[in-house]
N, C-alpha and C positions, 0 to 999 in steps of 0.2 A: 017225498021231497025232504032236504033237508032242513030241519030246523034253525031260524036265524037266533040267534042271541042279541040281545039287547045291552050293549058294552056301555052305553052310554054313563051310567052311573059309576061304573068300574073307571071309565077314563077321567072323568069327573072331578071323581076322587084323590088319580092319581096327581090331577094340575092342582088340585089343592093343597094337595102336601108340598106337593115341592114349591108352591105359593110361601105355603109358610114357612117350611125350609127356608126361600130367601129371604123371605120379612126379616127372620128371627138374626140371619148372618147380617143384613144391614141395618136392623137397630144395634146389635152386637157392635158391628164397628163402630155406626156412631158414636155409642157410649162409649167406647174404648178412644175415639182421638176426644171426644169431650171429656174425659179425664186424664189423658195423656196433655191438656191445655192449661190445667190446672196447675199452677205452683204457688201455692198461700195465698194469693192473691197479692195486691199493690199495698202500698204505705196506705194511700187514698182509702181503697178497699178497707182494710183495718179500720181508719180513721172513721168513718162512716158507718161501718161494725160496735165501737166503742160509745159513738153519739145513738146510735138507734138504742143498744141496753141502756143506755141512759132514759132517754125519752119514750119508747115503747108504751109503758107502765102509762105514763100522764095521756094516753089516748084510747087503749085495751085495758080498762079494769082488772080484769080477768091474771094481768099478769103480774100486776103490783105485789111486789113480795115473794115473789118467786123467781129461782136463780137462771137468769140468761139461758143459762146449757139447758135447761130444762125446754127450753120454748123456742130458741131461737139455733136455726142450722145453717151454717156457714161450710161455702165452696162445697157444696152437695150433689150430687147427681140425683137428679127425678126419676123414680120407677119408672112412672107412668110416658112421660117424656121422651126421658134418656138427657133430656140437657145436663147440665150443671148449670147451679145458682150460688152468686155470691152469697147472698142474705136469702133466707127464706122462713118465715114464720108458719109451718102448717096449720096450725088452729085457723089463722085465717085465709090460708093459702095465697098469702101476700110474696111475692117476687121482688126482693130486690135489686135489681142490676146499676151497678157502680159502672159506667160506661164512661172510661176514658176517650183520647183521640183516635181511637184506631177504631172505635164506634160507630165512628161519622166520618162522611163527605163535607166538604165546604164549597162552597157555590161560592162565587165572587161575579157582582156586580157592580157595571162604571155606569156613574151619571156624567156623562159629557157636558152636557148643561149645569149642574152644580158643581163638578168638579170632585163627588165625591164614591168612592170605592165601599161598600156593603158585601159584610162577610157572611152565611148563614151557613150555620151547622144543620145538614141532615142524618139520622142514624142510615148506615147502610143496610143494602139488603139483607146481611146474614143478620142483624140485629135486628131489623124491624120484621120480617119473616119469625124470629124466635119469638118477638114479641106477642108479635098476632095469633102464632100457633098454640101458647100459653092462655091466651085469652080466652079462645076455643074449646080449651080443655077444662076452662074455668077457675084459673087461676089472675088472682089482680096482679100486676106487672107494674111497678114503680120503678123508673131508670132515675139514675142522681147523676147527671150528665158534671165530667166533670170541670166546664167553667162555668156552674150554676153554686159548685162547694163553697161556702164560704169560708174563711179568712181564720175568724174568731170562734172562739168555744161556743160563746153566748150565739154567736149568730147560726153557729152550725144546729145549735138544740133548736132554735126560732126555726128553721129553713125543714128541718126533718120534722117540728110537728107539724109546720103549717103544709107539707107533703102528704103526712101519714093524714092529718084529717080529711085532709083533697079524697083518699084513695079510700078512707073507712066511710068517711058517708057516700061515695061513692056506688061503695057494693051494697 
């Protein structure tokens, strides 16, 4: 009688390549519109850029004295990811995302009884989704939503350390 073969491993194989075959073309594109989204980023984004080299140092030892460019990478794509990051400190694998209005939903709320309207900002799904998946990979994730930015020089330094220490004793 004829001999059966055992294809199983051969077929196996075959779903697996082309598994990863697909993996690879749709991390590919992601990376590709998450850098095609990219343009310098916002004044905001800058602004917030400018305040974190400022203050960084007065929370991370480590960094005091040493030049920004060295430590800190701005509007980047993640290997590991494929996102792109406003702000990103690898040493501590801190995430900053500057998350203007297009970040959030806003829920609006009427008290008929006091007569008064209640607005709350929620991040959307594409934001809270990128968040959480960041998390997972073990990266700390700090959003600077922005009607939390403040106003003044002085209060922007106050508001990014009293964030950055939230997020380093944190980890």
């Amino acid at each position: 009688p004829p001999q059966k073969q055992d294809l199983s491993g051969e077929l196996l194989s075959q779903v697996s390549d082309r598994e990863v075959a697909v993996e690879r073309r749709c991390r590919d594109s992601f990376v590709l519109s998450a850098s095609s989204e990219k343009r310098g980023g916002s004044s905001l984004q800058r602004e917030v850029a400018g305040v974190f080299k400022e203050v960084a140092g007065d929370i991370f030892e480590e960094l005091r004295g040493v030049e920004a460019d060295e430590w800190l990478l701005q509007e980047c794509i993640d290997n590991e990811s494929g996102y792109s990051f406003d702000l990103y400190l690898p040493a501590k694998a801190l995430v900053v995302e500057v998350d203007g209005p297009s970040h959030f939903v806003t829920s609006v709320s009427l008290s008929t009884e006091e007569g008064l309207r209640q607005e709350e900002e929620t991040p959307n799904g594409k934001t809270a989704m990128k968040q959480r998946q960041l998390e997972q990979l073990g990266k700390t994730v700090m959003s600077v939503p922005y009607w939390e930015w403040p106003e003044s020089r002085d209060s922007q330094r106050s508001y990014l350390r009293g964030r950055l220490l939230e997020k380093n004793t944190a980890s």
